[in-house]
C-alpha positions, 0 to 999 in steps of 0.5 A, spaced: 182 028 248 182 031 255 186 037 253 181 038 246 175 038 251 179 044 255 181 048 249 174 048 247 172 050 253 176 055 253 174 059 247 167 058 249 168 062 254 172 067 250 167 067 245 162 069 250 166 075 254 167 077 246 160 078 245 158 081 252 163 086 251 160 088 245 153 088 247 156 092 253 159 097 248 153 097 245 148 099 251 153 105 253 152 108 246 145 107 247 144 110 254 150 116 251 144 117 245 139 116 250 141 122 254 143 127 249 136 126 247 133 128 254 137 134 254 134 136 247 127 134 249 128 138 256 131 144 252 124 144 247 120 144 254 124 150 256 122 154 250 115 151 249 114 154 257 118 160 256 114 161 249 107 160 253 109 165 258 110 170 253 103 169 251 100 171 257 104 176 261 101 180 267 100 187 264 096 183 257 091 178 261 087 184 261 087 184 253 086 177 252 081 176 256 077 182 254 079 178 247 076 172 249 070 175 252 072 173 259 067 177 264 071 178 271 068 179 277 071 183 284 070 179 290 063 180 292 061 182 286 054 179 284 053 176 276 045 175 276 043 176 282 049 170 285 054 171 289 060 169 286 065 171 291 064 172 299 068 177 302 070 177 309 
């Protein structure tokens, strides 16, 4: 009886190193499906950034400002009377 005790015992424990080594394969292939996502997502934001950067490029900021009807103002300049910048 003794020794029916132990076998059980001993196929409960393999039972649970089976299902631990399976759950342990599992996470890997999610963090491995994770990670390959990452990349894609910081590869998206490059372009996302680079893009952005082309719409606005030192020589077009004139443009688009005058576009948007932006009024730009040199230091010390006055807009209506107030001092928008002081030199000094």
């Amino acid at each position: 009886m003794r020794f029916a005790w132990i076998i059980l015992a001993f196929a409960i424990i393999g039972a649970a190193m089976v299902h631990l080594r399976l759950e342990q394969a599992s996470v890997r292939a999610q963090t491995y499906r994770l990670e390959v996502r990452r990349s894609e997502v910081r590869r998206d934001l490059w372009d996302r950034q680079i893009y952005l950067g082309r719409l606005t490029p030192p020589y077009q900021e004139d443009l688009r400002g005058r576009e948007l009807a932006i009024e730009l103002l040199a230091p010390g300049q006055t807009l209506d009377g107030e001092q928008i910048v002081k030199r000094e």
